[in-house]
Phi, psi and omega in degrees: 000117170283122174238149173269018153242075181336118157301122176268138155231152204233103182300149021003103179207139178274356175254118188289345179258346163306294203303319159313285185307280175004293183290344167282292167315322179273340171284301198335315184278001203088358171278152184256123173268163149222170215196144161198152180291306202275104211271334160317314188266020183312275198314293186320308147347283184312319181311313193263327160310325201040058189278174182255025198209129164230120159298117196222109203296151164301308185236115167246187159276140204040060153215144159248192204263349181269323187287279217292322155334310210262342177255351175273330178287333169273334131341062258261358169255023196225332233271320193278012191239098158352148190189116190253125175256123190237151189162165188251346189243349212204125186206175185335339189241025169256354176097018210280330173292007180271348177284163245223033174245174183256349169191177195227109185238148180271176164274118019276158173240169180279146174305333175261353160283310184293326158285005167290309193310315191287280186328322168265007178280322195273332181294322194262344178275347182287315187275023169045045164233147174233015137235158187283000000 
């Protein structure tokens, strides 16, 4: 899919080869990635980046995922940016839709499972709904 202005999205993942394949598929697609290991620096990102996407691993080291959802959402500089949760450890009968994200995709996932998710997460955030 072409776009002439690349939609930026933002990998948070502590496995660097997740944060790799992940970021290869989404340039594959037309997106402009960014990436980082490290879940601290997620808002900071989000501030400087604008992405229209946060790709978000469930289990990094030191964080936990309802506490840091609930501190990007309470941020009035962060609250706005779609957030998608991905993981091997954590799935549908863990509660991830009672959180304040637009999907859940497990691991591994297929590549037309992650541009459906991301189209329709950037899709619900343009039309100002972020569920369907």
């Amino acid at each position: 899919m072409a776009r002439e202005i690349p939609v930026k999205v933002l990998i948070a993942d502590d496995e660097t080869g997740v944060l790799d394949s992940t970021g290869a598929l989404l340039r594959e697609m037309g997106y402009s990635v960014v990436t980082t290991a490290d879940h601290r620096k997620v808002p900071l990102l989000i501030r400087t980046e604008s992405p229209s996407l946060l790709l978000l691993d469930v289990v990094m080291p030191g964080m936990e995922i309802r506490a840091f959802v609930k501190l990007l959402r309470d941020d009035p500089s962060t609250r706005a940016v779609p957030i998608i949760l991905f993981s091997a450890g954590f799935g549908i009968d863990d509660g991830w839709w009672r959180l304040e994200v637009e999907d859940f995709l497990p691991k591994p996932f297929r590549p037309s499972d992650l541009a459906e998710a991301v189209e329709r997460a950037i899709g619900a955030s343009t039309r100002g709904s972020s569920k369907p």
